[in-house]
C-alpha positions in Angstrom: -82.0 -45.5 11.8 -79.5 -48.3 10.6 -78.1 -49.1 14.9 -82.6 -48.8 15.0 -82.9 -51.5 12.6 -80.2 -53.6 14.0 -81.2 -54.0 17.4 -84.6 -55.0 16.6 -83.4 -57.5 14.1 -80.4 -58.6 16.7 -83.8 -58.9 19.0 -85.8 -61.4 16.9 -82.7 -63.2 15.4 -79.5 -64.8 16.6 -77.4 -64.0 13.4 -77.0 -60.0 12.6 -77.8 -58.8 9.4 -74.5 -58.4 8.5 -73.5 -58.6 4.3 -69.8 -60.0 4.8 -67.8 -59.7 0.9 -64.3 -59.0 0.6 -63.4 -56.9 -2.0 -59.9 -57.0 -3.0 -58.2 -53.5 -4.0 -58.4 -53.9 -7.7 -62.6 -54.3 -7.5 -61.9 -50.8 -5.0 -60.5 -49.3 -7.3 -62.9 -49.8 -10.2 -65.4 -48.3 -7.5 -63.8 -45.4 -6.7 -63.2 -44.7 -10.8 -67.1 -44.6 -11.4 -67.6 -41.0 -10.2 -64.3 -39.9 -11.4 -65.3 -40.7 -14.9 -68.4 -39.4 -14.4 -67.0 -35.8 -13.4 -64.5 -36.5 -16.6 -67.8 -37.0 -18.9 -69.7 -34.1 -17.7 -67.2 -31.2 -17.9 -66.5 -32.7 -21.6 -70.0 -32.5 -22.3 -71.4 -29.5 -20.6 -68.2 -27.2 -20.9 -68.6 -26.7 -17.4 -66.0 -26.8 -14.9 -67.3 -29.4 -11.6 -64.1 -30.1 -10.5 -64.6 -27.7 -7.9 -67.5 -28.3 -6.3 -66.7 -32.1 -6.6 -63.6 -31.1 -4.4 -65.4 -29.5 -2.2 -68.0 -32.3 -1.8 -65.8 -34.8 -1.3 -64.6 -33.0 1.5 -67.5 -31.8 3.7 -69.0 -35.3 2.8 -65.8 -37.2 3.9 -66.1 -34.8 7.1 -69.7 -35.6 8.1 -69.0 -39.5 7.7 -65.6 -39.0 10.0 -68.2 -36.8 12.8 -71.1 -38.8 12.4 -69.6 -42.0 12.5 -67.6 -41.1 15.9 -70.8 -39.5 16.7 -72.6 -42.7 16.5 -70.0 -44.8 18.3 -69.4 -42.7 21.2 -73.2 -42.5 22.0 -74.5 -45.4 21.2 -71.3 -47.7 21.8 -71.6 -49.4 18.8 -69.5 -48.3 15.2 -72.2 -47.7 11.9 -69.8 -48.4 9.8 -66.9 -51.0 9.9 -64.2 -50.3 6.9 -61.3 -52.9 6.2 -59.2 -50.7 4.0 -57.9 -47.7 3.8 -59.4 -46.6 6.8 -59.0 -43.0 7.7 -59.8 -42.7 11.5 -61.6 -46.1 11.6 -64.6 -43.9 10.9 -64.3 -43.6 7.2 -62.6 -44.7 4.4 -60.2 -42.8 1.4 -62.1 -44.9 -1.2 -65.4 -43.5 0.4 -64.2 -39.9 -0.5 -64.9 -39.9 -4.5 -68.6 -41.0 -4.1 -69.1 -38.1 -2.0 -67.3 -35.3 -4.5 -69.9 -37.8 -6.8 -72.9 -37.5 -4.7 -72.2 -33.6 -4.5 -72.2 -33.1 -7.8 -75.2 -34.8 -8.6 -77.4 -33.4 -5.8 -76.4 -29.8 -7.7 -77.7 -31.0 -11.0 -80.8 -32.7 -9.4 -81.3 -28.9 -7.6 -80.6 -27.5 -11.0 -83.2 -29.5 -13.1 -85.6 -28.8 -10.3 -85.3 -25.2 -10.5 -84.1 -24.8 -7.1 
């Protein structure tokens, strides 16, 4: 959908739509210590142990990134994603891998207040 997107806008327009910030490592950092506090404060809270399932999250979801993302590029000759540090295969990133042990946990308490 995004490599969609950006071919109809490279169509119309000269300039991509490109967001260009540099982040130095100490902003990263803060980033990557938003789910990890999050984790902390829930198994304080709830008693519950989600250290394991955030594990696990964090690697299937840093997995499907590292496929997809080569996925993308080999077909479509064009990279999704374009990380400056810590890259890990050019196709993701180490500080990407806490928001997904983040996002996993979070989709199981969404699933969880829905009843599913």
């Amino acid at each position: 959908m995004e490599f969609i997107f950006y071919r109809v806008v490279n169509k119309f327009f000269k300039n991509p739509v490109r967001i260009h910030h540099r982040f130095v490592v100490a902003e990263q950092i803060s980033f990557i210590s938003i789910p990890i506090w999050g984790l902390v404060a829930l198994i304080i809270k709830s008693n519950t142990n989600y250290l394991g399932l955030f594990i696990y999250s964090a690697l299937v979801g840093t997995c499907a990134e590292y496929l997809v993302g080569r996925f993308a590029a080999s077909v479509f000759r064009h990279k999704v994603y374009s990380y400056s540090y810590a890259k890990l295969g050019s196709y993701t990133s180490y500080f990407s891998i806490p928001f997904w042990g983040g996002a996993g946990v979070l989709f199981y308490l969404i699933g969880q207040w829905v009843h599913l």
